[in-house]
HTML snippet that shows the backbone in 3Dmol.js (N, CA, C, O; Angstrom):
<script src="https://3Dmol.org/build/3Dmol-min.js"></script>
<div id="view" style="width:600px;height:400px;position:relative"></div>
<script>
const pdb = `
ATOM      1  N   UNK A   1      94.467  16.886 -56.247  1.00  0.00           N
ATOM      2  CA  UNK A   1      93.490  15.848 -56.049  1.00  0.00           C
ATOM      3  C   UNK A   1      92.226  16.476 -55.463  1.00  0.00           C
ATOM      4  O   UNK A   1      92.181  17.455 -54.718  1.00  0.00           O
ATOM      5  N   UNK A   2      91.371  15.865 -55.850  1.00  0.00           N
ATOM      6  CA  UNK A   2      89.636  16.811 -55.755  1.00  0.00           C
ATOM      7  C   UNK A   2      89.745  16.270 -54.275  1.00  0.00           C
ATOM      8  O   UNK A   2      90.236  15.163 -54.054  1.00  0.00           O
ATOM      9  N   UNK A   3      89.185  17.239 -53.084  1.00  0.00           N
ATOM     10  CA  UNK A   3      88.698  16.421 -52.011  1.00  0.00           C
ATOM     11  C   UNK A   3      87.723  15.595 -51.529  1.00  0.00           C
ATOM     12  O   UNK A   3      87.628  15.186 -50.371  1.00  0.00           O
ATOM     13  N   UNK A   4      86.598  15.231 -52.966  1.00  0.00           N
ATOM     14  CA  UNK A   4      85.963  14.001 -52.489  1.00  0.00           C
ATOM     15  C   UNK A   4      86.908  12.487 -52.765  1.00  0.00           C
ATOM     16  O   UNK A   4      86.873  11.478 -52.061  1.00  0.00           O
ATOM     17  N   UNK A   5      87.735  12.717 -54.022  1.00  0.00           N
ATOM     18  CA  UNK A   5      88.635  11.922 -54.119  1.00  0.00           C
ATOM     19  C   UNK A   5      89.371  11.141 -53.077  1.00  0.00           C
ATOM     20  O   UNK A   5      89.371   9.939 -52.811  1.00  0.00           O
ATOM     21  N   UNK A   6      90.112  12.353 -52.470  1.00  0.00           N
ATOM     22  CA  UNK A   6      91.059  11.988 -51.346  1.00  0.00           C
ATOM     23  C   UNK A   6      90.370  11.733 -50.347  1.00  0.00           C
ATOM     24  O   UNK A   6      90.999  11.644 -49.292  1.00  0.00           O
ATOM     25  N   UNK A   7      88.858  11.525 -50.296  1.00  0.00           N
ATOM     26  CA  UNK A   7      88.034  11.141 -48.701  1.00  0.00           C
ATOM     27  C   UNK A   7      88.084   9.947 -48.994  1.00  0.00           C
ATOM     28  O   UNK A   7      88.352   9.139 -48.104  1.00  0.00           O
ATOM     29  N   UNK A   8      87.767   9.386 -50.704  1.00  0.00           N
ATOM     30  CA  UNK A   8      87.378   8.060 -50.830  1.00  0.00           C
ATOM     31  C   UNK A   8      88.835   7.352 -50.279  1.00  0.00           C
ATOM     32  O   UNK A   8      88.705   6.545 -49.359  1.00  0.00           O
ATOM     33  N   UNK A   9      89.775   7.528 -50.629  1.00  0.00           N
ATOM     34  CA  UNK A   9      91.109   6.475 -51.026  1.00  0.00           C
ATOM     35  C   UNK A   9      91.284   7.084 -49.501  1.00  0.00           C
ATOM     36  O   UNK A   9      91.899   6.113 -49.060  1.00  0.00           O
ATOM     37  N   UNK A  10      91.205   7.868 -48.512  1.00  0.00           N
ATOM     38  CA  UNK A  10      91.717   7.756 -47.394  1.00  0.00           C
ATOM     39  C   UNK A  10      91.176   6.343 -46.438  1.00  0.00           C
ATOM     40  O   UNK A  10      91.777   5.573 -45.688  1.00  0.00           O
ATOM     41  N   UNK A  11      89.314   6.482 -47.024  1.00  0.00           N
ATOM     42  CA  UNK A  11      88.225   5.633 -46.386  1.00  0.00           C
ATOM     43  C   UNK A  11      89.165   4.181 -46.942  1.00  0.00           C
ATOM     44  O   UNK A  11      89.993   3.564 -46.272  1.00  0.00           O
ATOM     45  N   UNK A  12      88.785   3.932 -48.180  1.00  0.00           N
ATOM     46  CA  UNK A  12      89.532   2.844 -48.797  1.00  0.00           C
ATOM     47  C   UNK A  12      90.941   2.270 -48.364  1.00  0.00           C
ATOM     48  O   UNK A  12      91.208   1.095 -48.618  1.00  0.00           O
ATOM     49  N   UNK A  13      91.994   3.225 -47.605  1.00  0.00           N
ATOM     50  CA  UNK A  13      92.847   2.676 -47.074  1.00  0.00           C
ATOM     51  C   UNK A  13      93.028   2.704 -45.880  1.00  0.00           C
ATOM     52  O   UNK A  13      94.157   2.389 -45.505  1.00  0.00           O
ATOM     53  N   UNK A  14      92.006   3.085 -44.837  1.00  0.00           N
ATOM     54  CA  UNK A  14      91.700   2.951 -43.752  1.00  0.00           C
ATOM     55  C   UNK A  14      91.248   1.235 -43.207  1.00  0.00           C
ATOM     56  O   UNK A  14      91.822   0.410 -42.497  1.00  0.00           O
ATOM     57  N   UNK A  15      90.054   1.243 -43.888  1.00  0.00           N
ATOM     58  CA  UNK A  15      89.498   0.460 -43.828  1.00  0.00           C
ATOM     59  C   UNK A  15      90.022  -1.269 -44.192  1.00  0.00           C
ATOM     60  O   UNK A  15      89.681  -2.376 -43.775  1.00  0.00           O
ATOM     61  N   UNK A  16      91.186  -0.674 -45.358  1.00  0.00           N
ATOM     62  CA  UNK A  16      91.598  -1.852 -45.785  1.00  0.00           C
ATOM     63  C   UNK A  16      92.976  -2.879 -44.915  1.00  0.00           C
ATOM     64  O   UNK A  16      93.391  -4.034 -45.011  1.00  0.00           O
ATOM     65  N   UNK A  17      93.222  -1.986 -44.303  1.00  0.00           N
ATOM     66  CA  UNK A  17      94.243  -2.033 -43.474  1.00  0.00           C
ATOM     67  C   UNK A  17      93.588  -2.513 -42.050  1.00  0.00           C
ATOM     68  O   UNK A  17      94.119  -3.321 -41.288  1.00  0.00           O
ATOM     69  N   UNK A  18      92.356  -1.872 -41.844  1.00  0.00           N
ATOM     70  CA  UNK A  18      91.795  -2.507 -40.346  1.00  0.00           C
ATOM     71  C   UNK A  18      91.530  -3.951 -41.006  1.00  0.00           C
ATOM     72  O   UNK A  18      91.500  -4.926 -40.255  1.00  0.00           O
ATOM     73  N   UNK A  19      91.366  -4.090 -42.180  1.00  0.00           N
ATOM     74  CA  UNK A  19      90.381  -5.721 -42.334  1.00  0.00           C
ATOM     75  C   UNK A  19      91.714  -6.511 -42.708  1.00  0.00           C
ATOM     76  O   UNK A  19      91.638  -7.740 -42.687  1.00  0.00           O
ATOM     77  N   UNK A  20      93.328  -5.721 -43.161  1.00  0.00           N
ATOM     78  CA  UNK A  20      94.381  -6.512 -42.851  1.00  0.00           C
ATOM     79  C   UNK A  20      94.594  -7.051 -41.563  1.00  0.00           C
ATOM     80  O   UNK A  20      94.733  -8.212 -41.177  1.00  0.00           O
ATOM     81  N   UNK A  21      94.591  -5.884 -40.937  1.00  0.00           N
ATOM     82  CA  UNK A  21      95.212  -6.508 -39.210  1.00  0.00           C
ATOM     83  C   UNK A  21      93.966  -7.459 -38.824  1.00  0.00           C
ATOM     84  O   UNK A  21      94.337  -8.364 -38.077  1.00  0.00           O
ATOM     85  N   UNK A  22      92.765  -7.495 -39.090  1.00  0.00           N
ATOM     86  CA  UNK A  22      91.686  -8.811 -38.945  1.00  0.00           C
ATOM     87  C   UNK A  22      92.063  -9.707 -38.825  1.00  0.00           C
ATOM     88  O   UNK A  22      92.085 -10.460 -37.851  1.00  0.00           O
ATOM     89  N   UNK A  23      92.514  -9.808 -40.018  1.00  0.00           N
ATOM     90  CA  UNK A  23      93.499 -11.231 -40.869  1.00  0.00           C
ATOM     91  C   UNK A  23      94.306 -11.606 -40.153  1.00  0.00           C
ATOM     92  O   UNK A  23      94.451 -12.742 -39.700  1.00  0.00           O
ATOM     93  N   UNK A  24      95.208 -10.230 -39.896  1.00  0.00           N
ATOM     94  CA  UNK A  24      96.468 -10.805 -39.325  1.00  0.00           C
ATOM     95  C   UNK A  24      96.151 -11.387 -37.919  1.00  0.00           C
ATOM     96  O   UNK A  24      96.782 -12.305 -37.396  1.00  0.00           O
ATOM     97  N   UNK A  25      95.115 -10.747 -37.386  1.00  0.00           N
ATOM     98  CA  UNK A  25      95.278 -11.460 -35.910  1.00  0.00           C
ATOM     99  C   UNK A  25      94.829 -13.371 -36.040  1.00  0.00           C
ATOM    100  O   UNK A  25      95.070 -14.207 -35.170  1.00  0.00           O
ATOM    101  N   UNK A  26      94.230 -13.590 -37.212  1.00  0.00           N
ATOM    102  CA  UNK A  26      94.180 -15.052 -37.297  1.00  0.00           C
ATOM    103  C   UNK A  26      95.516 -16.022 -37.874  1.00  0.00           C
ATOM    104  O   UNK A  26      95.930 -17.105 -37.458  1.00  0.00           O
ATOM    105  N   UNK A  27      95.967 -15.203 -38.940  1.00  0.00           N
ATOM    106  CA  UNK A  27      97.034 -16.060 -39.605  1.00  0.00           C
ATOM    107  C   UNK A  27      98.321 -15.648 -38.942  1.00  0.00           C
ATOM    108  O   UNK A  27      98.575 -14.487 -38.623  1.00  0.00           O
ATOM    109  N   UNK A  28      99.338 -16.970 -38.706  1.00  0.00           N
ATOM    110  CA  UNK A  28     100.517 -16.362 -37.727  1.00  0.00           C
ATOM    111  C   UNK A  28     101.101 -16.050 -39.243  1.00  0.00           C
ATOM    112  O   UNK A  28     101.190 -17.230 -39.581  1.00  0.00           O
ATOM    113  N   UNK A  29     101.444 -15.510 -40.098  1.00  0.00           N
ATOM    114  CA  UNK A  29     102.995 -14.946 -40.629  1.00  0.00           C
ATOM    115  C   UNK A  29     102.161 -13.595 -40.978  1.00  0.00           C
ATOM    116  O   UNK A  29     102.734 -12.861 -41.783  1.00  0.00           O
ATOM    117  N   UNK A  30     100.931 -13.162 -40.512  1.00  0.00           N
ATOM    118  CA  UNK A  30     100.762 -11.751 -40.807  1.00  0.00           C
ATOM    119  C   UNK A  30     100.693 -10.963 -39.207  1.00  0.00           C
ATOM    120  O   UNK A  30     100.044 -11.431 -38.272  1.00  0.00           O
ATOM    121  N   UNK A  31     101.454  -9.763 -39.136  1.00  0.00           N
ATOM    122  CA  UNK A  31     101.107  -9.017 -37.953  1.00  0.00           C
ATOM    123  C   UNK A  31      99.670  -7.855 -37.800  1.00  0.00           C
ATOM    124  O   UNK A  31      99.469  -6.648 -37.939  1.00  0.00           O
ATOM    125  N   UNK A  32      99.049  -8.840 -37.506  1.00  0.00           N
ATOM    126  CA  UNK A  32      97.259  -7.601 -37.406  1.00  0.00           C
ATOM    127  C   UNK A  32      97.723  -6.589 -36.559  1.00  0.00           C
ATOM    128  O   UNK A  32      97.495  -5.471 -37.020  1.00  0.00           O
ATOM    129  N   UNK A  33      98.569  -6.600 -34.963  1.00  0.00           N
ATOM    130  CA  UNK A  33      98.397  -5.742 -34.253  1.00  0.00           C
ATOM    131  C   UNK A  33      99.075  -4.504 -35.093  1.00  0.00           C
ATOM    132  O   UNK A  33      98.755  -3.343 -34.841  1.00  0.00           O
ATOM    133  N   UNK A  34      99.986  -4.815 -36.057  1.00  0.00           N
ATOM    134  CA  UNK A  34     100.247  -3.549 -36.492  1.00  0.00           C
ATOM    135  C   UNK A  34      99.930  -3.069 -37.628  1.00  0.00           C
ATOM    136  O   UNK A  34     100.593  -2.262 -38.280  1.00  0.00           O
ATOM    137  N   UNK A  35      98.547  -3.712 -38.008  1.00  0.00           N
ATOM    138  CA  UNK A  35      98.099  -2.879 -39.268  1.00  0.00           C
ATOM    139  C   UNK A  35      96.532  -2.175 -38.755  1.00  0.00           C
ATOM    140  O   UNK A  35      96.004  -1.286 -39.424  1.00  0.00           O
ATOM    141  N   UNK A  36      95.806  -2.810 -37.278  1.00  0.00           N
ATOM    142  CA  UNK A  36      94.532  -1.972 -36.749  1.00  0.00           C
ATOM    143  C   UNK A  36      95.005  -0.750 -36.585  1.00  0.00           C
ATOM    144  O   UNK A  36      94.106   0.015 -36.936  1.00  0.00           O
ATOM    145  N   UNK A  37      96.112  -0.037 -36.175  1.00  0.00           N
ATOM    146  CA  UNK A  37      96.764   1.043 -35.184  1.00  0.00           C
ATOM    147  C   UNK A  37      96.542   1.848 -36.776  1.00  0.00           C
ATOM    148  O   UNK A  37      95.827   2.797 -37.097  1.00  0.00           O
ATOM    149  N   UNK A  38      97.490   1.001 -37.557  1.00  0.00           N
ATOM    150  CA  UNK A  38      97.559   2.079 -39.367  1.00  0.00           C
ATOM    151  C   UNK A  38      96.213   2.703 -39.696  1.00  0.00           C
ATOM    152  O   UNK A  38      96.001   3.866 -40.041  1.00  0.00           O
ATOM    153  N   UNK A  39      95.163   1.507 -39.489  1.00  0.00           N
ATOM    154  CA  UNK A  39      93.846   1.599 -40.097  1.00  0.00           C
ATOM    155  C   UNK A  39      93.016   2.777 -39.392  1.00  0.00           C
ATOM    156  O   UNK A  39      92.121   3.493 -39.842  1.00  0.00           O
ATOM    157  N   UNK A  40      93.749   2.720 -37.869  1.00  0.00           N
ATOM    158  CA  UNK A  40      93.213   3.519 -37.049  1.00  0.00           C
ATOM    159  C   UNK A  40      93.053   4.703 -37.080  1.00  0.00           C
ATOM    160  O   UNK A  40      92.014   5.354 -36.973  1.00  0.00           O
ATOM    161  N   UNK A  41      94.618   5.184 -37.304  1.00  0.00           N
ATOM    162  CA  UNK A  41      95.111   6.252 -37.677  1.00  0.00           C
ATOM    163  C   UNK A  41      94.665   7.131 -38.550  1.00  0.00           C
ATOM    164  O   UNK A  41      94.448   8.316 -38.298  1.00  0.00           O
ATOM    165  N   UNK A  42      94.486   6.490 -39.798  1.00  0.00           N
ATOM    166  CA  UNK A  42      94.163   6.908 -41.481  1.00  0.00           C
ATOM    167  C   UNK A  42      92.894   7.149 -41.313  1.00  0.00           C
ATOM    168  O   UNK A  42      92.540   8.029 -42.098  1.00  0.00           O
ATOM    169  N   UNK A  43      91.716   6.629 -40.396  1.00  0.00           N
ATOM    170  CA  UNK A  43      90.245   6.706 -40.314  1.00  0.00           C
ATOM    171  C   UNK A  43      90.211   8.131 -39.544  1.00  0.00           C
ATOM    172  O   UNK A  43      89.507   9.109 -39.795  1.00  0.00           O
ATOM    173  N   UNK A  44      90.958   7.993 -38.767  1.00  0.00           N
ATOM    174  CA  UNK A  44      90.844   9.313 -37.263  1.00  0.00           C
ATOM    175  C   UNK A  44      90.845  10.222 -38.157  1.00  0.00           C
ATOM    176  O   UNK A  44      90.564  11.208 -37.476  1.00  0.00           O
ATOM    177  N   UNK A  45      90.992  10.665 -39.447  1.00  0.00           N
ATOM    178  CA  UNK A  45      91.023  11.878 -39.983  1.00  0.00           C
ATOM    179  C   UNK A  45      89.500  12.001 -40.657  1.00  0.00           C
ATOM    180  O   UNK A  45      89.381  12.912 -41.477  1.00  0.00           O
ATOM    181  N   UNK A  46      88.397  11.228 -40.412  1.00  0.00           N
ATOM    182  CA  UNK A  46      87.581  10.845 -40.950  1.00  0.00           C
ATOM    183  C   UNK A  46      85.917  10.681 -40.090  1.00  0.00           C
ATOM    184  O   UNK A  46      84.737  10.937 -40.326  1.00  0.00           O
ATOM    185  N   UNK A  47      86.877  10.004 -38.837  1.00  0.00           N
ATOM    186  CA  UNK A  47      85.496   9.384 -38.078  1.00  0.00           C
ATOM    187  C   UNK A  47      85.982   9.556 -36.619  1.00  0.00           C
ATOM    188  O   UNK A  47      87.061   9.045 -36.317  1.00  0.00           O
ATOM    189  N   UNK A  48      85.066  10.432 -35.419  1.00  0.00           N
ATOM    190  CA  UNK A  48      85.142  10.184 -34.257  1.00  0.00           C
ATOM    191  C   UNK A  48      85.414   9.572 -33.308  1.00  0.00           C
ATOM    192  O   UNK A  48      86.079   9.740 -32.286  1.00  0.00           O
ATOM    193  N   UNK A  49      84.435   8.334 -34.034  1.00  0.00           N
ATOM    194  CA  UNK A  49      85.027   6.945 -33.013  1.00  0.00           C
ATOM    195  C   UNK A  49      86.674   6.818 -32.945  1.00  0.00           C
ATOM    196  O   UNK A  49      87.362   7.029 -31.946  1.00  0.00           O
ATOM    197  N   UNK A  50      87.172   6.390 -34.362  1.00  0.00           N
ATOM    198  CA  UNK A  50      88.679   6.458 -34.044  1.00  0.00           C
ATOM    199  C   UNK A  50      89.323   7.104 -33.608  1.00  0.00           C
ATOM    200  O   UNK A  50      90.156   6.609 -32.849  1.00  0.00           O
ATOM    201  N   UNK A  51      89.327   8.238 -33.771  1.00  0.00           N
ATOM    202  CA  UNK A  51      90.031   9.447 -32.950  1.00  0.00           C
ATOM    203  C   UNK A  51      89.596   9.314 -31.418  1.00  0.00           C
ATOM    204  O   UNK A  51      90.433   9.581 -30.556  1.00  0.00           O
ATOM    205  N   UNK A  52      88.557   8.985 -31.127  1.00  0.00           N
ATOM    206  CA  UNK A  52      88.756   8.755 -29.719  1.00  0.00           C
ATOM    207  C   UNK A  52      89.010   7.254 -29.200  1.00  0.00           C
ATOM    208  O   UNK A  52      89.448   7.111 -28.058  1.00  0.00           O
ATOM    209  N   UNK A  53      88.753   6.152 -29.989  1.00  0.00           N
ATOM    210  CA  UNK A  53      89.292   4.933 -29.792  1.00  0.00           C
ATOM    211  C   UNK A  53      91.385   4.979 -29.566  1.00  0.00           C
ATOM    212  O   UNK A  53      91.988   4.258 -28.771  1.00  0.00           O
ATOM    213  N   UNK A  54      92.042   6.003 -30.501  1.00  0.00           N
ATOM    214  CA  UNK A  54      93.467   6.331 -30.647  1.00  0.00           C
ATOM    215  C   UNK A  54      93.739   6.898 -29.112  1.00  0.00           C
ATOM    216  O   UNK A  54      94.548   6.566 -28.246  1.00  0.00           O
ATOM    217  N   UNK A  55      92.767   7.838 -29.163  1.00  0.00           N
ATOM    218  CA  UNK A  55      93.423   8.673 -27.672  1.00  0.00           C
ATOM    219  C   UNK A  55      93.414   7.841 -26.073  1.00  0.00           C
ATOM    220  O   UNK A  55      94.017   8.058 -25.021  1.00  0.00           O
ATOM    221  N   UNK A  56      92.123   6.508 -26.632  1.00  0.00           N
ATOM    222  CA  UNK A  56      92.185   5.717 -25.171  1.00  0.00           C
ATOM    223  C   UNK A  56      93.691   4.893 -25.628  1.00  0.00           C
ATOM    224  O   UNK A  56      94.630   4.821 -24.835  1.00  0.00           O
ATOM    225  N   UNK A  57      93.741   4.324 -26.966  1.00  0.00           N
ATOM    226  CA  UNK A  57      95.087   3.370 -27.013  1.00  0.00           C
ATOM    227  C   UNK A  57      96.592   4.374 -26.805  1.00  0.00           C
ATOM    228  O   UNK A  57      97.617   3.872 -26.344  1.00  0.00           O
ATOM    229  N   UNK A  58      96.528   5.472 -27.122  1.00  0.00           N
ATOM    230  CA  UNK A  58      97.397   6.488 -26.266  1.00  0.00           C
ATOM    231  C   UNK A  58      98.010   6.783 -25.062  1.00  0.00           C
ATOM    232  O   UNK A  58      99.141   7.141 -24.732  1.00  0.00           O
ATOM    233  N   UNK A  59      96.662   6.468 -24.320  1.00  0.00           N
ATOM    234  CA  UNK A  59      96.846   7.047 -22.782  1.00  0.00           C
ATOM    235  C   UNK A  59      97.001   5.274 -21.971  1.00  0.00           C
ATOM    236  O   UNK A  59      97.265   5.154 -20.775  1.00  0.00           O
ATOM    237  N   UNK A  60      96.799   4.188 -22.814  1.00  0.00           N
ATOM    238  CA  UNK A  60      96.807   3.253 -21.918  1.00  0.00           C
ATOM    239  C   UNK A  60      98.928   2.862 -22.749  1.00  0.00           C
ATOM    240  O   UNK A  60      99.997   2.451 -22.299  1.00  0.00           O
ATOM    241  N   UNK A  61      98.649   3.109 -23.433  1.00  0.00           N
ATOM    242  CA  UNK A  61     100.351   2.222 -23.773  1.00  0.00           C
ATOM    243  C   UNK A  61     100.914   3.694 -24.712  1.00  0.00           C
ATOM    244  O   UNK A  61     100.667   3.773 -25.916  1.00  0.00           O
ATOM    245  N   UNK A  62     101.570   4.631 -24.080  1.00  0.00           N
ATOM    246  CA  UNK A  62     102.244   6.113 -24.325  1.00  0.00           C
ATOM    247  C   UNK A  62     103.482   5.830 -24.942  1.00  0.00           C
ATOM    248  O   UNK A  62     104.101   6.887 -24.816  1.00  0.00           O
ATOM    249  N   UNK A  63     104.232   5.001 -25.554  1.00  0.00           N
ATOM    250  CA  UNK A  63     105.610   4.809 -25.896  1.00  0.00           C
ATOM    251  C   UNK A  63     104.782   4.416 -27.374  1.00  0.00           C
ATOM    252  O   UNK A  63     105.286   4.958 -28.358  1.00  0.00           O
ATOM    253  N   UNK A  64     103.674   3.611 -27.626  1.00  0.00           N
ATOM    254  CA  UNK A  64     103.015   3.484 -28.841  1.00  0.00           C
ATOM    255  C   UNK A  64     102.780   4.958 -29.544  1.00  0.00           C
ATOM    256  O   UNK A  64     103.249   5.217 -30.653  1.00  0.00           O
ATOM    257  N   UNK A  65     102.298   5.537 -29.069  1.00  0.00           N
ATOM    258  CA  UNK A  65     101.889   7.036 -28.911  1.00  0.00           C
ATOM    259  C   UNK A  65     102.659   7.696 -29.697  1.00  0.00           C
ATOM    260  O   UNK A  65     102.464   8.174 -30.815  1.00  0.00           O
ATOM    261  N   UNK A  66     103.847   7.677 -28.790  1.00  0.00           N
ATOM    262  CA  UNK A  66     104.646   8.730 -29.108  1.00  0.00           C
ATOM    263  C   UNK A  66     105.059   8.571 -30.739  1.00  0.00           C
ATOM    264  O   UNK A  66     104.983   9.344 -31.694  1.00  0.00           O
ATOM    265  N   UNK A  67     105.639   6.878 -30.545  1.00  0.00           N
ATOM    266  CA  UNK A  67     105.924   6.058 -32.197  1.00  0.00           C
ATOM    267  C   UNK A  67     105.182   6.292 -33.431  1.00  0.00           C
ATOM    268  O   UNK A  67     105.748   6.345 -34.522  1.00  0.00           O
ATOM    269  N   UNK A  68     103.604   6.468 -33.238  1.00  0.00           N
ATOM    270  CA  UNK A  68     102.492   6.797 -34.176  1.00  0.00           C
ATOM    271  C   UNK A  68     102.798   8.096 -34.257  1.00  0.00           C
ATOM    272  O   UNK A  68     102.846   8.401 -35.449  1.00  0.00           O
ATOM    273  N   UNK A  69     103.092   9.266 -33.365  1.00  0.00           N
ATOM    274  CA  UNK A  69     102.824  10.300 -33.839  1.00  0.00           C
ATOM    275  C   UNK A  69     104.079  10.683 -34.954  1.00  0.00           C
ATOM    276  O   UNK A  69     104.149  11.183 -36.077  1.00  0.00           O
ATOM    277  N   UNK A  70     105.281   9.977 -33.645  1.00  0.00           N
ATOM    278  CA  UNK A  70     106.652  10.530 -34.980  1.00  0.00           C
ATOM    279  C   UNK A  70     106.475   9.658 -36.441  1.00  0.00           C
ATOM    280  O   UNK A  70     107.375   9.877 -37.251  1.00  0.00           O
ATOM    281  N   UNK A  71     105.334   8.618 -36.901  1.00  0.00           N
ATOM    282  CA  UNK A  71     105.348   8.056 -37.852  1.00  0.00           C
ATOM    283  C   UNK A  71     104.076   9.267 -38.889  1.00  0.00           C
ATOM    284  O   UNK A  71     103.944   9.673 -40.044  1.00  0.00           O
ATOM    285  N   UNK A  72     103.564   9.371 -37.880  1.00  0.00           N
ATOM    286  CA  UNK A  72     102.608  10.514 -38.815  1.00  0.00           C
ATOM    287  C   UNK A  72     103.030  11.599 -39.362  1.00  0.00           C
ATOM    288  O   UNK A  72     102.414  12.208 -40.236  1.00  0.00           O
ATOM    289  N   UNK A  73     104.279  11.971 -38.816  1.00  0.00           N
ATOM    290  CA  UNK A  73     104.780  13.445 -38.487  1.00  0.00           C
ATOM    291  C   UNK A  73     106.090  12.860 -40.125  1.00  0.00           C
ATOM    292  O   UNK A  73     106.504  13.553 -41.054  1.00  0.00           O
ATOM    293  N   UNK A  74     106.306  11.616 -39.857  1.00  0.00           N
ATOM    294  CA  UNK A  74     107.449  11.677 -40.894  1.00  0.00           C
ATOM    295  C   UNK A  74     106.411  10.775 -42.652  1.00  0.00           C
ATOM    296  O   UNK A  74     107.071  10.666 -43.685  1.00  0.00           O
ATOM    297  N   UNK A  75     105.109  10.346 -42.641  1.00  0.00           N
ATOM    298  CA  UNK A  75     104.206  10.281 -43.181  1.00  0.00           C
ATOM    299  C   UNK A  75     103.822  11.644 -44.092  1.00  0.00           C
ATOM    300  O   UNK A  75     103.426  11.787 -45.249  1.00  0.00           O
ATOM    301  N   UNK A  76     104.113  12.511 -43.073  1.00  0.00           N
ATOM    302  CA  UNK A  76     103.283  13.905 -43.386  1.00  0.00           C
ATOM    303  C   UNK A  76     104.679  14.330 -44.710  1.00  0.00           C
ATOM    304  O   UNK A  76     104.668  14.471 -45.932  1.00  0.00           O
ATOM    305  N   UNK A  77     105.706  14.409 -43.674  1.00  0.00           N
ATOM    306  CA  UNK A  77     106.790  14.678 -44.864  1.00  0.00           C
ATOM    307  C   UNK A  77     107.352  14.301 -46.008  1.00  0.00           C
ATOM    308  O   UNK A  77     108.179  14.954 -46.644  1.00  0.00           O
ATOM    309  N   UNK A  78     106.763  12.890 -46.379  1.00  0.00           N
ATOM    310  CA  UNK A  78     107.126  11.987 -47.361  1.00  0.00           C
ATOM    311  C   UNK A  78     105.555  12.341 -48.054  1.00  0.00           C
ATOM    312  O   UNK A  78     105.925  11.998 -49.177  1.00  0.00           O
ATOM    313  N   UNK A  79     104.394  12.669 -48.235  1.00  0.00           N
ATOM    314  CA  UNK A  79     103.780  12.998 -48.807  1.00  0.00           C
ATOM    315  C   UNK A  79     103.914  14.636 -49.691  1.00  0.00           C
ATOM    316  O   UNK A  79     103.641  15.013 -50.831  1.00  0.00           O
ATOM    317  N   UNK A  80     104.515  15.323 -48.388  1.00  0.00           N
ATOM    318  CA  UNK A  80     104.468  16.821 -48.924  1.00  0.00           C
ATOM    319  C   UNK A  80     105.336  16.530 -50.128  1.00  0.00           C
ATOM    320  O   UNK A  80     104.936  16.660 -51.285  1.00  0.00           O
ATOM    321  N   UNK A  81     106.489  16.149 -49.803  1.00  0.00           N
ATOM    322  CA  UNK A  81     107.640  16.047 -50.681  1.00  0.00           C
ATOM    323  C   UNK A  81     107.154  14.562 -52.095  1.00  0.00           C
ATOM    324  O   UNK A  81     107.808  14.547 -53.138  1.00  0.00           O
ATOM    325  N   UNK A  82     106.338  13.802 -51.938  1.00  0.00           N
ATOM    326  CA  UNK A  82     106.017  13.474 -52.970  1.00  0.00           C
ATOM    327  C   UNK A  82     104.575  13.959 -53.596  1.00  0.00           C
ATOM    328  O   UNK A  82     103.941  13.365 -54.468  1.00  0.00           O
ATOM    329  N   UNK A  83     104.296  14.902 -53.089  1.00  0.00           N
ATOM    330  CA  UNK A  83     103.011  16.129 -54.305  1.00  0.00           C
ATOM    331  C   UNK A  83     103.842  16.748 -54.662  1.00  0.00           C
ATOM    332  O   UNK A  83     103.774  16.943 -55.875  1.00  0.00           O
ATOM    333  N   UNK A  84     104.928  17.339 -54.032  1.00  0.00           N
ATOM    334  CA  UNK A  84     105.689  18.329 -54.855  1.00  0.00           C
ATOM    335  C   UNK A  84     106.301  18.136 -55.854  1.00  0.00           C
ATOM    336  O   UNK A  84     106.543  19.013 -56.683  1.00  0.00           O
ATOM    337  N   UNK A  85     106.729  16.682 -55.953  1.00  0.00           N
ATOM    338  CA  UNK A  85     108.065  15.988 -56.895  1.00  0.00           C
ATOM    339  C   UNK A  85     106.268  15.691 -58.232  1.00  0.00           C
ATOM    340  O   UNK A  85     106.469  16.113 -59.370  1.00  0.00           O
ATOM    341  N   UNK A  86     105.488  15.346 -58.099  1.00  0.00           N
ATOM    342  CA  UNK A  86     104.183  15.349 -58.950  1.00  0.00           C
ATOM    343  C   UNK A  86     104.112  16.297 -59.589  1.00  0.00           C
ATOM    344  O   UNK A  86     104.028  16.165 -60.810  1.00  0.00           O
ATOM    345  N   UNK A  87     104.118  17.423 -59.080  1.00  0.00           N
ATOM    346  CA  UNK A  87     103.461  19.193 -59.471  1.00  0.00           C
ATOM    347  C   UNK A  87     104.523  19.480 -60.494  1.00  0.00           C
ATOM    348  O   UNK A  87     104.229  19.867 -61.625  1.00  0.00           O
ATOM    349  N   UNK A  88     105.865  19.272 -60.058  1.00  0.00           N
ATOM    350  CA  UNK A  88     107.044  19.848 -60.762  1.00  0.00           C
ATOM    351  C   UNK A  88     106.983  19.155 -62.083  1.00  0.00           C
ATOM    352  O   UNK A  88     107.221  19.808 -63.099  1.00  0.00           O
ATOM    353  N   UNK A  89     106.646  17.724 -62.164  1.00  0.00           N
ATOM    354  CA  UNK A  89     106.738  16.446 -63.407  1.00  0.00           C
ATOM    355  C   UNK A  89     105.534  16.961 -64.411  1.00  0.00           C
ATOM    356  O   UNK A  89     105.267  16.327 -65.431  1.00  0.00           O
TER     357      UNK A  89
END
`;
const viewer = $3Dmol.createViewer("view");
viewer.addModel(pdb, "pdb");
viewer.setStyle({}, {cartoon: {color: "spectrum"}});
viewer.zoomTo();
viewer.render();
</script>
């Protein structure tokens, strides 16, 4: 994948996910608080603010923290392993 590609669809699912959890914080059968943190996440590879907006929601609630990172960490592995299963096809 070209890397302007993968900036767009990272931006695109960053973003789309913060304007889910929007939503969700108005409508009760959607959960917003846990799609800003996703949106958060996916941007921090992108934009400053989030990455340092993550590290204050880090240091104030650390059991979240820890949860995001082992979700990134097992994110990371379900991607490697689905480019690879791509490359081989």
């Amino acid at each position: 994948m070209k890397p302007r590609s993968k900036q767009i669809l990272v931006l695109i699912a960053g973003w789309s996910f913060i304007r889910l959890g929007i939503v969700g914080l108005i409508l009760p059968f959607l959960q917003g608080v846990l799609f800003i943190p996703l949106g958060l996440i996916i941007l921090s590879s992108q934009y400053a603010w989030a990455r340092l907006l993550l590290m204050k929601l880090r240091k104030r609630f650390p059991k979240i923290g820890r949860v995001s990172d082992e979700s990134a960490a097992r994110a990371t592995t379900l991607w490697k392993c689905f480019s690879r299963q791509r490359t081989k096809d």
